[in-house]
C-alpha positions as CSV (number, residue, x, y, z in Angstrom):
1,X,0.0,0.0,0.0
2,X,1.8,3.4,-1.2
3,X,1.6,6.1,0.9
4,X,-0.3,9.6,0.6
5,X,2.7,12.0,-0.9
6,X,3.3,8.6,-3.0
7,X,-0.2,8.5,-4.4
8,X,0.3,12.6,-4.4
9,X,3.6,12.2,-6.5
10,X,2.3,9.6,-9.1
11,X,-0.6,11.1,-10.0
12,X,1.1,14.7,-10.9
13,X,3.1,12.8,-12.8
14,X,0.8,11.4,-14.3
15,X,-1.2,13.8,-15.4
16,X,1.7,15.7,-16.7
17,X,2.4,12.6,-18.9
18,X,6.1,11.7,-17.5
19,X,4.6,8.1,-16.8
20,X,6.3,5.7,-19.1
21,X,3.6,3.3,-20.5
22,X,4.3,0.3,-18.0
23,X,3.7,2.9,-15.0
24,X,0.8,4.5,-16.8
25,X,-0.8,0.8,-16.3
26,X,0.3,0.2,-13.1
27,X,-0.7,3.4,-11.9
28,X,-4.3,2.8,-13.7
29,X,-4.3,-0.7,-11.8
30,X,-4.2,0.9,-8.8
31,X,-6.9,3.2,-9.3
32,X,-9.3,0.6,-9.3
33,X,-9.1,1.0,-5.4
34,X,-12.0,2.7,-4.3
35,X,-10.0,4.9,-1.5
36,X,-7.0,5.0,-4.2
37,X,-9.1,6.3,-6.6
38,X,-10.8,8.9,-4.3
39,X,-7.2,10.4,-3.3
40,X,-6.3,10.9,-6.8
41,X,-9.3,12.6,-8.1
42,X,-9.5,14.6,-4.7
43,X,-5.4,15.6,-5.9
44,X,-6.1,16.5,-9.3
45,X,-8.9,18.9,-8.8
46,X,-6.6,20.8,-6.6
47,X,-4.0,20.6,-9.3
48,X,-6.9,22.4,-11.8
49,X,-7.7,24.5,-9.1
50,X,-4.1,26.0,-9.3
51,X,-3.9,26.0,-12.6
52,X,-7.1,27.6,-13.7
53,X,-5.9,30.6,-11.3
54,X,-2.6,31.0,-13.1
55,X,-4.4,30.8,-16.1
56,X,-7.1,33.9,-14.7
57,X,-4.4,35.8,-13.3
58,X,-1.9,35.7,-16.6
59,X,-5.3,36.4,-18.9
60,X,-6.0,39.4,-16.9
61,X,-2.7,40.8,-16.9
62,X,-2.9,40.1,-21.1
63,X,-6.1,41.9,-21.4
64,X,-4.8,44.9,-19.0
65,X,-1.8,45.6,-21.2
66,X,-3.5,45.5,-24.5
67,X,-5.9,48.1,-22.9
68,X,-3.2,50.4,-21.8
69,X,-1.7,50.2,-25.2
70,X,-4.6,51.3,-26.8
71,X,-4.0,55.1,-28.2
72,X,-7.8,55.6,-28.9
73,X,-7.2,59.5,-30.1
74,X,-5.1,58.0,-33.4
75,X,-7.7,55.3,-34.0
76,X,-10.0,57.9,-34.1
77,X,-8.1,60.3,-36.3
78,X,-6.9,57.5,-38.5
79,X,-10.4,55.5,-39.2
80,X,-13.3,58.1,-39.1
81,X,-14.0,60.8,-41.2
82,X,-15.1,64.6,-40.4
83,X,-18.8,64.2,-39.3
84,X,-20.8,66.1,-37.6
85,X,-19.4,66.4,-33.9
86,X,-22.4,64.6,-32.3
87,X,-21.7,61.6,-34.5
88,X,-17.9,62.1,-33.9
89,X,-18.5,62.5,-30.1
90,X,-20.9,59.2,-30.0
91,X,-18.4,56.9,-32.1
92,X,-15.1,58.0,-29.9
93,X,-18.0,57.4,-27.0
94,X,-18.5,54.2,-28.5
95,X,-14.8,52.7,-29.0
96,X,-13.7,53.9,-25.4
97,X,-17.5,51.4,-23.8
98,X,-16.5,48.6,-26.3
99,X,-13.2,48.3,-24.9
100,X,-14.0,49.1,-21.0
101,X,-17.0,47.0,-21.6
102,X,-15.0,43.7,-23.2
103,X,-12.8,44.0,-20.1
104,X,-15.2,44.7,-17.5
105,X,-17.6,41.9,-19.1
106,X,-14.3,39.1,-18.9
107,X,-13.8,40.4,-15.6
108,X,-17.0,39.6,-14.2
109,X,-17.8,36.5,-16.1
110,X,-14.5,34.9,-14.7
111,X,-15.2,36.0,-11.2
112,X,-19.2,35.0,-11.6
113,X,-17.5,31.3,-12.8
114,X,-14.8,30.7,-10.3
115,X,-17.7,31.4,-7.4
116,X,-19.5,28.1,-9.2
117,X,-23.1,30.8,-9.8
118,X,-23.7,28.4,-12.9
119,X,-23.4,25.2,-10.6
120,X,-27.4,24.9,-9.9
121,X,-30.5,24.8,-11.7
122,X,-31.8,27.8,-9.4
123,X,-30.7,31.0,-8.8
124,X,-33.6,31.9,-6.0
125,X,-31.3,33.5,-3.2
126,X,-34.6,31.7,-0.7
127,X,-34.5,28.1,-2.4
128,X,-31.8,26.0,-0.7
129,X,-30.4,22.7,-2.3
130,X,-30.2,20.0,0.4
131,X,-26.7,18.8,-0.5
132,X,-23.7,19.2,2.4
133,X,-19.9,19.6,2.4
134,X,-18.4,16.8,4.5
135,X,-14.6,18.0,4.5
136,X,-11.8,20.1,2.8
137,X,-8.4,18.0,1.5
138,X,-6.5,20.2,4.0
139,X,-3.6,17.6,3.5
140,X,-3.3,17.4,0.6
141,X,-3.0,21.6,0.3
142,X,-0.2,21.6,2.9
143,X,1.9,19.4,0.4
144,X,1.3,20.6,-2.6
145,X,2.1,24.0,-0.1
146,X,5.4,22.6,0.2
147,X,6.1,22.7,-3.3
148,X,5.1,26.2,-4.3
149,X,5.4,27.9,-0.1
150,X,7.1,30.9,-2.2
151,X,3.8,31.9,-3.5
152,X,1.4,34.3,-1.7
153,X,-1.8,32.8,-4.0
154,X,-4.7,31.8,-1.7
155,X,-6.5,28.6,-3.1
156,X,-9.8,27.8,-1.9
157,X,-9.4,23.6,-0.8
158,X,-11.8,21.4,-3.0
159,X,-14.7,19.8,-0.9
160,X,-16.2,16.8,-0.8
161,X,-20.3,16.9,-1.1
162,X,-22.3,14.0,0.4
163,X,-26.0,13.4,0.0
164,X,-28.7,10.5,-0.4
165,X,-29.6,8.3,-2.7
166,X,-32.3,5.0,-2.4
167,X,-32.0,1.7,-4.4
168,X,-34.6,1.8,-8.2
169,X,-33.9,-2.0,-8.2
170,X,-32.3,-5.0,-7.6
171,X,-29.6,-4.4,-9.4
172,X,-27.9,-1.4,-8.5
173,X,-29.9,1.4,-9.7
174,X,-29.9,4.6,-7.9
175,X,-31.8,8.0,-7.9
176,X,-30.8,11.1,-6.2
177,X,-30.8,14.6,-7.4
178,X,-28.8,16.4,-10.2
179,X,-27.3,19.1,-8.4
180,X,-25.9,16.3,-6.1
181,X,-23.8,14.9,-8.9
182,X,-23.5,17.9,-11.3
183,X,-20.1,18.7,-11.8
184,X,-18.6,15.6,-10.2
185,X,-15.5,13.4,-11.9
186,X,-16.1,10.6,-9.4
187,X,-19.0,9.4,-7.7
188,X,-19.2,7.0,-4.6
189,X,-22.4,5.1,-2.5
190,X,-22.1,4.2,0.7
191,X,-24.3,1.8,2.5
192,X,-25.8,1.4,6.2
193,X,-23.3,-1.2,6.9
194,X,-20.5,1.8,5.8
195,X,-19.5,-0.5,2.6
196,X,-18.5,1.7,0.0
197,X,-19.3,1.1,-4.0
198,X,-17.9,2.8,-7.3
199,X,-20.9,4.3,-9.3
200,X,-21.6,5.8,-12.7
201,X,-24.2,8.7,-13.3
202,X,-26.2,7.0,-16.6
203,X,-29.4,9.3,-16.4
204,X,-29.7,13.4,-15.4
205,X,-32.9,15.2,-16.0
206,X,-32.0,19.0,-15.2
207,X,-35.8,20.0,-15.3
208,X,-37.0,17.7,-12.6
209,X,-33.7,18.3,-10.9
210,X,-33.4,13.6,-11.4
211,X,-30.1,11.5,-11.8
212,X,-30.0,8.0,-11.5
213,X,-26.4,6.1,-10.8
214,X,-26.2,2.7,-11.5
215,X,-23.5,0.8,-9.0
216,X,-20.6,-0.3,-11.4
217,X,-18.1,-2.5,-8.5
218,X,-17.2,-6.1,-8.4
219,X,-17.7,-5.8,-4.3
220,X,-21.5,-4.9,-4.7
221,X,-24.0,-7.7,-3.7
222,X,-27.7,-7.1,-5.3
223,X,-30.6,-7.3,-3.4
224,X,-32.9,-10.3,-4.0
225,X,-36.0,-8.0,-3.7
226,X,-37.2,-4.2,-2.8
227,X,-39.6,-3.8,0.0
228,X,-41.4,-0.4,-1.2
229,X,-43.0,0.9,-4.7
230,X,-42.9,4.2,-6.3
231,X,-46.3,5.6,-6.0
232,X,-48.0,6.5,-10.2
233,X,-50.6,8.4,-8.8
234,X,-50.7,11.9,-6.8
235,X,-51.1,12.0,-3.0
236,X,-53.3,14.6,-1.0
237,X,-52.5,17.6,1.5
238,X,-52.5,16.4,4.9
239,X,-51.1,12.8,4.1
240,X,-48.4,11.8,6.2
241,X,-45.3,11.4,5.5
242,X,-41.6,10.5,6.3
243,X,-38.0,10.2,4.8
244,X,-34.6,8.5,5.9
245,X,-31.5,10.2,4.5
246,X,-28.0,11.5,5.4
247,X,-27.3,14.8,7.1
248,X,-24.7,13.2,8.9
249,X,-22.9,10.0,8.9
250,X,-25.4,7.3,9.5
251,X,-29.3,7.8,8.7
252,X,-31.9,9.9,10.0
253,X,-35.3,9.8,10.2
254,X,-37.6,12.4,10.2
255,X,-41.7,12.4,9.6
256,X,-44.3,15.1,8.8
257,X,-47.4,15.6,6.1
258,X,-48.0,17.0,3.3
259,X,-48.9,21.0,3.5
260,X,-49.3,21.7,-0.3
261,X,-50.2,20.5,-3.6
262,X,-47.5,22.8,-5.5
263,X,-43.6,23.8,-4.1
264,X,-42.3,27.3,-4.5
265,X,-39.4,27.8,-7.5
266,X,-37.8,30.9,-8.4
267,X,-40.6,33.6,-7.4
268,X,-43.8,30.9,-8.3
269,X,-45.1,28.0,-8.0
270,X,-43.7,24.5,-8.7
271,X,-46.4,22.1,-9.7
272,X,-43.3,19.4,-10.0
273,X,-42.9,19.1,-6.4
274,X,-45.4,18.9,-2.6
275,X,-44.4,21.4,-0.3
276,X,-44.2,19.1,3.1
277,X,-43.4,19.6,6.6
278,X,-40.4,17.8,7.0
279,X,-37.4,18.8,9.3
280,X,-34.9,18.0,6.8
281,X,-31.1,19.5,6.5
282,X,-27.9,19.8,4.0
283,X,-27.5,16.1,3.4
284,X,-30.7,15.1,2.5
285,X,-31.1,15.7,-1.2
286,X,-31.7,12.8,-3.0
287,X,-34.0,10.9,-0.2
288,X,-36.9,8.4,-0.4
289,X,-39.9,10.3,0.6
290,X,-42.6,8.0,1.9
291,X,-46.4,7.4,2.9
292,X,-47.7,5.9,6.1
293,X,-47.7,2.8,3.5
294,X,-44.1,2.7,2.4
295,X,-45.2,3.9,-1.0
296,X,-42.6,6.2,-2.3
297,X,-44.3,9.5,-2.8
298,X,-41.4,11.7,-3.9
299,X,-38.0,13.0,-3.7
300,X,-36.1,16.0,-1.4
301,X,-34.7,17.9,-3.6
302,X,-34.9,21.3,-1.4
303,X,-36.2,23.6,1.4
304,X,-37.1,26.8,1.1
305,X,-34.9,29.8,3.2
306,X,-36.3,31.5,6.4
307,X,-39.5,29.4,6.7
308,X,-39.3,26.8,9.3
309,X,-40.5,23.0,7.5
310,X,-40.6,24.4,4.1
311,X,-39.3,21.7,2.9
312,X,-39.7,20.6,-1.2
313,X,-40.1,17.1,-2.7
314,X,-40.5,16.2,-6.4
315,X,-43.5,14.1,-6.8
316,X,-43.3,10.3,-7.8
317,X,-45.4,10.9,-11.2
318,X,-42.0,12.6,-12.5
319,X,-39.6,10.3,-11.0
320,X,-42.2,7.8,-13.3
321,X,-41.4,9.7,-16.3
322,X,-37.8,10.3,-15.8
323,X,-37.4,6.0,-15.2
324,X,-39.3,5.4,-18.7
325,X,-37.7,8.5,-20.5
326,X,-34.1,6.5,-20.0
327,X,-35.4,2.6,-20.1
328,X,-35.4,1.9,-24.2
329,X,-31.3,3.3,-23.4
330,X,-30.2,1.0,-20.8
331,X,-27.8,-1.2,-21.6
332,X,-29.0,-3.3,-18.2
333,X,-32.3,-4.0,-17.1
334,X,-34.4,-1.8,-14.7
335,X,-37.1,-3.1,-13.4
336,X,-39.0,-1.6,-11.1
337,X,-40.5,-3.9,-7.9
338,X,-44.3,-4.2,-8.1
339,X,-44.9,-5.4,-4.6
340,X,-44.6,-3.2,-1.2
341,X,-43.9,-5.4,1.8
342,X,-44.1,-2.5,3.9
343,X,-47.4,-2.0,4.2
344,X,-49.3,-3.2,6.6
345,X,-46.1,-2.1,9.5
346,X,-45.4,-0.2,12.2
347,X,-43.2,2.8,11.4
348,X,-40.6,1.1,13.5
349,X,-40.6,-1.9,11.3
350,X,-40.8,-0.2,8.2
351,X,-37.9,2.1,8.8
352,X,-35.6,-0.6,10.0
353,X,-36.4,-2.4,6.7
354,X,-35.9,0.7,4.8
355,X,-32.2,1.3,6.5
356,X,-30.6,-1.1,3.7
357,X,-31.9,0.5,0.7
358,X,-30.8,3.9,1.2
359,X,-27.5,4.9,0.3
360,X,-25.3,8.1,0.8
361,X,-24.0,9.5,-2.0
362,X,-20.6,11.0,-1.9
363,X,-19.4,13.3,-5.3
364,X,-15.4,13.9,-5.6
């Protein structure tokens, strides 16, 4: 087993292509461990970190020295003819904007990028996405800090974002949300027993704010049956309801009702999702939301800012749609389970035979 600053050391290296080919394989070999695999993607988005900065600093200074080399007055006298001196007035007006402009425009659009603005579907500054930041690769910072201690750049550290996810089958289908996974280069689920599995986003749906992951690991073990059903049809104000997800390290449960037919989006309503009274917190994006039943009503997806239980789930008709929108493309079967074994239970009983089923999705 190679050490961190090992793992650190091969995969600079080999990402700046000074790998011969039989280390380039060996190194690949070894990414096939899970934890391996999570270090080196954790290491190289700190490397593009560094280098999209250089890059933003070096363009900046570029685009400042071609404006102070601009002698506006001789383009003037050179390219436009006697006029009329409003018309002369409005096109020297009109060089001196296009140039601030294109420079103030750059400017802003690289600072509005680097902040991640265009990351979510959602712009509402009171509609808050349910996804939370475990922890910053502070170690791996104070080595590559080793290597570059000369430099007074600040870096922010990438994070790690963990949310929920529940099993779509027996075979390792998974939904959560797409702004858990959008943006991600590697994805990990983690089970109630803390067992850790590779998997692959195959479907997003950016509308319904939908991505399903299908478990792609040699170490997974699939279930021989599902003891819930997604609900086709809709479900009334005042039903109850509950949801298990992960705003911490090992599940939570949480229960309320439905308080309305429509959710709140961007200054109206949202007919794609129930508002419902659910305590929920960063972490628990992505989770099953259930009836008294165990019939899977919806999804959280987010809560709204300042209002106490304002919590939003996308209703199961959509999650419907998404599942047969991606089914004629599947290269493996999804099939979803017909029968609901939970009905009929106590919450207790249902809950501890929900535990195994839901997942919490880590994206790198």
């Amino acid at each position: 087993m190679k050490s961190e600053i090992e793992i650190i050391t091969l995969t600079e290296a080999y990402y700046r292509a000074e790998l011969s080919m039989e280390e380039r394989s060996a190194f690949e070999k070894m990414r096939e461990d899970p934890e391996i695999d999570s270090q080196v993607v954790s290491h190289y988005n700190l490397m593009k970190q560094i280098s999209d900065y250089g890059n933003y600093q070096y363009l900046r200074a570029d685009m400042e020295t071609i404006h102070d080399q601009l002698d506006v007055a001789s383009l003037m006298d050179e390219l436009i003819p006697a006029e009329t001196k409003i018309r002369t007035l409005w096109r020297k007006n009109r060089i001196n904007a296009a140039v601030a402009a294109s420079v103030a425009i750059l400017a802003a659009f690289l600072t509005v990028l680097s902040s991640g603005y265009f990351n979510g579907p959602t712009t509402d500054p009171n509609y808050n996405y349910l996804n939370r930041k475990v922890d910053n690769i502070v170690r791996s910072q104070q080595q590559i800090n080793q290597k570059i201690n000369s430099s007074s750049i600040e870096i922010e550290n990438p994070s790690r974002f963990a949310a929920t996810g529940f099993a779509l089958s027996t075979n390792g289908y998974i939904m959560t949300n797409y702004h858990v996974v959008n943006g991600a280069d590697s994805i990990y689920v983690q089970n109630f027993d803390g067992e850790s599995f590779k998997a692959n986003v195959i479907y997003t749906d950016v509308i319904y704010d939908i991505a399903i992951l299908l478990i792609e690991d040699n170490n997974f073990t699939p279930f021989t049956s599902l003891p819930y059903t997604i609900k086709k049809s809709g479900s009334e104000m005042g039903d109850e309801v509950y949801t298990l997800g992960y705003p911490r390290d090992t599940p939570v449960y949480t229960k309320g009702y439905i308080s309305a037919q429509t959710g709140y989006k961007d200054g109206i309503s949202d007919t794609t999702t129930y508002q419902v009274t659910l305590p929920v917190n960063p972490g628990n994006s992505g989770g099953p939301v259930l009836d008294s039943r165990g019939n899977i009503i919806g999804i959280v997806s987010a809560k709204q800012k300042q209002v106490e239980g304002a919590t939003f789930a996308i209703k199961s008709e959509y999650l419907v749609k998404s599942i047969q929108t991606m089914q004629d493309s599947l290269d493996h079967s999804l099939v979803l389970n017909k029968k609901n074994s939970l009905s009929g239970l106590n919450k207790t009983d249902q809950v501890k035979k929900m535990k195994k089923y839901i997942f919490m999705v880590k994206s790198y």
